[in-house]
C-alpha atoms as one frame of an Amber mdcrd trajectory, in Angstrom:
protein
  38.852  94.785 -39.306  39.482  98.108 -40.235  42.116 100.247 -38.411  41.060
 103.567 -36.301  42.661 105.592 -38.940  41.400 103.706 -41.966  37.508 104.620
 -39.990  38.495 108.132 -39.374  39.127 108.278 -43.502  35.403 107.507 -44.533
  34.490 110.778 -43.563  30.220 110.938 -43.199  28.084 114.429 -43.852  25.283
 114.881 -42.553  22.645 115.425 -45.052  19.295 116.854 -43.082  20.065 118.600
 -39.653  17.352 119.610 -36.568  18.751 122.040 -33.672  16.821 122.870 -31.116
  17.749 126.447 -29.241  16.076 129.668 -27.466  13.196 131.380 -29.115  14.689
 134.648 -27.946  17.103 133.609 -30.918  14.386 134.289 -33.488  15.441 138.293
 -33.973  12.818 138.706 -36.809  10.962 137.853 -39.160  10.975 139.378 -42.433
   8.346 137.041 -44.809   4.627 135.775 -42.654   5.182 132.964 -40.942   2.261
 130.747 -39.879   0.550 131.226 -37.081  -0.353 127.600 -34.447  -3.016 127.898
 -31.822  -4.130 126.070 -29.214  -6.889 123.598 -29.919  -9.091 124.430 -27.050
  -8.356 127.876 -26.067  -7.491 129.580 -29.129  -4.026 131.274 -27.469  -1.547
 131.611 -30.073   1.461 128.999 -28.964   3.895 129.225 -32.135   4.381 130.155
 -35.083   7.022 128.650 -38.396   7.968 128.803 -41.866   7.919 126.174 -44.497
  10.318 126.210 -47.596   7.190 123.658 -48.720   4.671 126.608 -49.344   7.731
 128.890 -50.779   8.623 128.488 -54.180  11.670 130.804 -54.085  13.699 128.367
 -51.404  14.942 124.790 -53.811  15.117 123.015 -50.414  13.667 122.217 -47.165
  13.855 124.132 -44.408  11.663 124.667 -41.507  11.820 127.272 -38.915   9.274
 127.187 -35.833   8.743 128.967 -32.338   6.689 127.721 -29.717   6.132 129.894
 -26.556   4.817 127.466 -24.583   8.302 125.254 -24.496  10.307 128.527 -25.335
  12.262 126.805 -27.852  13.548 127.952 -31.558  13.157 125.325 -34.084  15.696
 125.018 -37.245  15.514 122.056 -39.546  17.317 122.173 -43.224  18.718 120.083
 -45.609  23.085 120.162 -47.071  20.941 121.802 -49.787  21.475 125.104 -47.932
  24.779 125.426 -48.600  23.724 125.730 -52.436  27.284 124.179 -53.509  29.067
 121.289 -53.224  31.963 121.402 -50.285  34.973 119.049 -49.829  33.488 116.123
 -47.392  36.544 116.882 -45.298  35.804 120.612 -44.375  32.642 119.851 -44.337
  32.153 119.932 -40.325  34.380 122.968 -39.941  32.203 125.183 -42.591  28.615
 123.919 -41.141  29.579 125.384 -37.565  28.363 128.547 -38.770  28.025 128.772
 -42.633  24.722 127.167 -42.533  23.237 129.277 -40.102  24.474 132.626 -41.672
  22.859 130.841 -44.942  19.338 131.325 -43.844  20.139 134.853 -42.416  21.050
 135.468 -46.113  17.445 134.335 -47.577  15.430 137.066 -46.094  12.825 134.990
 -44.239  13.737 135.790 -40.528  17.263 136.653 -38.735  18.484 134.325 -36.090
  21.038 134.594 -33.723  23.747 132.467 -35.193  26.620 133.189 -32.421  24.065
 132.206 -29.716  22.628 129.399 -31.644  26.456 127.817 -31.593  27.163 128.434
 -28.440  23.808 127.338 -26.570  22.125 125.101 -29.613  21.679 121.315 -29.415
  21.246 119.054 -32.597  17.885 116.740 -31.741  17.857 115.297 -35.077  20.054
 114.017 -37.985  20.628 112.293 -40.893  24.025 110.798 -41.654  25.163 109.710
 -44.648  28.347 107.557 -46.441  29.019 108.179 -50.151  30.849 104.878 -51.204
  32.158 103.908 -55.224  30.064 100.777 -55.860  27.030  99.965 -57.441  24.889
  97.883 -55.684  24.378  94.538 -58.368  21.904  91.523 -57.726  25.172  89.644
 -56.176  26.490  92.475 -54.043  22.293  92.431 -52.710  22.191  88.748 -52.170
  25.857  88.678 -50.652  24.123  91.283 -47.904  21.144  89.507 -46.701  22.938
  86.321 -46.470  25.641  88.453 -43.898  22.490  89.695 -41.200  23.932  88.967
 -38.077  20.678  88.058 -36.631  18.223  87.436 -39.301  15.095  87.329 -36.886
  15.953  90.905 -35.144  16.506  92.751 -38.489  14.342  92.664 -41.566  15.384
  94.004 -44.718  13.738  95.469 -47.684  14.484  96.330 -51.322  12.590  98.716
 -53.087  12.803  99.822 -56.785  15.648  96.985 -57.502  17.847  99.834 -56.442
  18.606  99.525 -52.888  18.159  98.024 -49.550  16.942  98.735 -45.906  17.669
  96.973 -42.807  15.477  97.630 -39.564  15.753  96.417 -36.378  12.427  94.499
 -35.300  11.661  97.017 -31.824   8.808  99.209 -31.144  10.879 101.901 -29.153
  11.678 104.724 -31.069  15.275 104.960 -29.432  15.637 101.243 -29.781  15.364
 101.401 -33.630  17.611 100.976 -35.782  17.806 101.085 -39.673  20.416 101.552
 -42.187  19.545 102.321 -46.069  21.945 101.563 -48.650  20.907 103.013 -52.313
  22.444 103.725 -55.411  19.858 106.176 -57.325  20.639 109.491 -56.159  21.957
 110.449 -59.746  18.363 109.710 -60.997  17.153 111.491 -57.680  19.080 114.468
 -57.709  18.128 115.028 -61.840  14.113 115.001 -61.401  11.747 117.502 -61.083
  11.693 117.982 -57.330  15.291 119.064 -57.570  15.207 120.884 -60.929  14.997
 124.229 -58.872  17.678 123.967 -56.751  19.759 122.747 -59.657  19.386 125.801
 -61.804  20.165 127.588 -58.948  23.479 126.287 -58.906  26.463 128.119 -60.473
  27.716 124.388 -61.579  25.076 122.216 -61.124  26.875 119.038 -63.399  29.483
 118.817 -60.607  26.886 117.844 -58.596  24.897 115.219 -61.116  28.726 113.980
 -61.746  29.530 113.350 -58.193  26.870 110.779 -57.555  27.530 109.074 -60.572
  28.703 105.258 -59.959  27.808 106.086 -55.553  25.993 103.968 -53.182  24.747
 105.939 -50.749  24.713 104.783 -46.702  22.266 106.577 -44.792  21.424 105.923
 -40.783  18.904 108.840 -39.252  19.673 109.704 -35.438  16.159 110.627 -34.502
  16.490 110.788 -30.514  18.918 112.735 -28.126  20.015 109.216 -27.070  20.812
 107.834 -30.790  22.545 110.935 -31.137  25.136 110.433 -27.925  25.284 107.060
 -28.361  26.135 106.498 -32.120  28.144 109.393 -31.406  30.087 108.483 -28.152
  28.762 111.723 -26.131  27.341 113.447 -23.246  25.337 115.832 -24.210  24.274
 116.918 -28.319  25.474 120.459 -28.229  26.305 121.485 -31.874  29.867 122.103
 -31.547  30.076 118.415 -29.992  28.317 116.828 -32.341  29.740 118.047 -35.463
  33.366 117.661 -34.506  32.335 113.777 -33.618  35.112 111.351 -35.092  33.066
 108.454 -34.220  31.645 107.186 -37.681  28.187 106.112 -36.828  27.583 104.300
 -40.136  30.094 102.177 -39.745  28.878 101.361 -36.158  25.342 100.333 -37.301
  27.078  98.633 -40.261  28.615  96.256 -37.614  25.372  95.841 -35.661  23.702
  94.261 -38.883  26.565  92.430 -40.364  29.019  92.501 -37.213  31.609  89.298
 -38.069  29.002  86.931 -38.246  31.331  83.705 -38.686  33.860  85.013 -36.111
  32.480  82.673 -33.245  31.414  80.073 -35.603  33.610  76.354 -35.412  35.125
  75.675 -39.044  32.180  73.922 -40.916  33.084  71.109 -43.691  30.128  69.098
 -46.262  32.263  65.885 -45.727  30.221  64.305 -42.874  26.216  63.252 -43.580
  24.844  65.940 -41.577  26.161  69.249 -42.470  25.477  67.982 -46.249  22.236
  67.200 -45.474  21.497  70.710 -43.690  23.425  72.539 -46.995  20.749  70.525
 -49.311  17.954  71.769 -47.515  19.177  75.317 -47.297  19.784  75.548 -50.997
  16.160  74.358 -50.960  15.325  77.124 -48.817  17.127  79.546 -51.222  18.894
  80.138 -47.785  15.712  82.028 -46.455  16.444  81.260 -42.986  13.222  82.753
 -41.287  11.096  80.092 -43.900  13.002  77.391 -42.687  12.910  78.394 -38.793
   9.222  78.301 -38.927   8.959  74.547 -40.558  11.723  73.474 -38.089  10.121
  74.470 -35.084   6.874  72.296 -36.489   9.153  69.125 -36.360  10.230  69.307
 -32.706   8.126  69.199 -29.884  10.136  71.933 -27.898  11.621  74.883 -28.334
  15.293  74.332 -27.127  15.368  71.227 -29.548  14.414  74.225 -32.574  16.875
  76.458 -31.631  19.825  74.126 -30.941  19.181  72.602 -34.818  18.586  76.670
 -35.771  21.888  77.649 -34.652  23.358  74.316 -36.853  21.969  75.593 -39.846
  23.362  79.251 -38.918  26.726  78.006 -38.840  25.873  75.824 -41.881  24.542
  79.015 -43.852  27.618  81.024 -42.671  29.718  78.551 -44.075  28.336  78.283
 -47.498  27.830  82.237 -47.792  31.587  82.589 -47.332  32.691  80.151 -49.467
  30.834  81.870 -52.509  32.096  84.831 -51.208  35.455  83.852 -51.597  34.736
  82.281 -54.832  32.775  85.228 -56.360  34.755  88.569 -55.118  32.858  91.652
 -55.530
């Protein structure tokens, strides 16, 4: 378990950003933004900007006002800053750097001061930049150490990294965490070549996510955001000067100490050898072997009580190769 100070060092960013403020904040606009209007009635309601129909901005960045709920929207990506800044001062500069960024582009001019002062962040994406390369072990190792392998389901996609999602249809009951190692490949394709060569060093860049696994969580409610964050309310000062490390909190929800309430489990007695041959049979898929369990007993306590033997089975064997193969 690590220490309070030992979580305070893996210092997160926040890599895509959505505040939500006044449209009075919206001083001007200086390029056409598009006009929205009302489906029925044909009143004008809003009107935003796209960096996606703007070849001159390397990033995204979306900037809407609706009249109806009187709100400015701002949405942008780190990209913004257009350089790479120390992980550590990272919260103090995107207070207001960020913000006097898009002033600086010549779309629109917003009200930064009053933005700070009165915004609120509705959206985020947090991220975790860790040295390790995510092998076929280190990938096995983690779906064998799901907490509760019938709430989350996990997915790999290009051989490169891994998703696990919690198994709820409320959107503020979700929960996923995405751990993948190509963002030197992403970062060097054509999408980003732009922003790149806008770059005064863009190498620094390709050479920081060299050898990284990257852990990403998205806060996409008002209620992730206070709760991963330990908060009351989402204003931006609050939420970017946060020293809860919400990464390492879902981290815990998936994985958690999944043998920590688990009796000490040996393969010298009949039964627990029996149960490790047919999980090695399984290739340890536990949700396989659930389903042809629960077609040998004739209820659903007598299921569940064997289930929870194999768990603690399973646990057992995943820790001793564990121990035995260190990664």
């Amino acid at each position: 378990m690590k220490s309070q100070y030992e979580k305070k060092r893996l210092i997160t960013f926040f890599d895509r950003i959505k505040i939500k403020s006044n449209y009075k904040y919206l001083l001007n606009t200086k390029v056409k933004f598009n006009e929205m209007f009302h489906s029925r009635s044909g009143e004008k309601i809003g009107i935003f900007y796209s960096s996606k129909d703007d070849i001159n901005i390397p990033y995204n960045l979306y900037i809407a006002v609706s009249y109806i709920k009187q709100t400015l929207t701002l949405e942008f990506s780190s990209k913004i800053f257009e350089r790479k800044i120390s992980r550590l001062n990272f919260k103090r500069y995107y207070q207001k750097e960020c913000l006097t960024n898009i002033n600086q582009l010549h779309i629109c001019d917003i009200d930064v001061d009053s933005i700070l002062s009165n915004g609120a962040i509705t959206s985020v994406d947090v991220t975790y930049d860790a040295n390790l390369i995510l092998s076929d072990n280190l990938l096995n190792i983690l779906n064998s150490q799901v907490t509760n392998y019938r709430r989350f389901k996990w997915a790999h996609y290009d051989k490169e990294g891994i998703t696990f999602t919690k198994d709820v249809k409320s959107k503020d009951c979700t929960e996923t965490i995405t751990l993948y190692n190509n963002k030197e490949k992403e970062i060097c394709t054509s999408h980003n070549k732009d922003f790149l060569n806008s770059l005064s060093q863009p190498q620094s860049v390709i050479d920081y996510f060299k050898g990284k696994t990257r852990f990403e969580i998205t806060l996409n409610t008002v209620k992730k955001i206070m709760n991963y964050l330990n908060l009351t309310d989402t204003k931006i000062f609050s939420v970017l000067n946060s020293d809860t490390n919400p990464i390492l909190t879902q981290f815990d929800k998936v994985f958690g100490n999944s043998t920590a309430n688990m009796p000490n489990t040996t393969f010298d007695d009949y039964e627990n050898w029996a149960m490790k041959i047919i999980l090695e049979r399984y290739n340890g898929d536990l949700k396989l072997l659930e389903q042809d369990v629960r077609s040998k007993f004739s209820s659903r306590s007598g299921a569940t009580k064997r289930m929870k033997k194999f768990e603690t089975v399973y646990h057992a064997m995943t820790s001793a190769s564990t121990s035995e193969k260190p990664y």
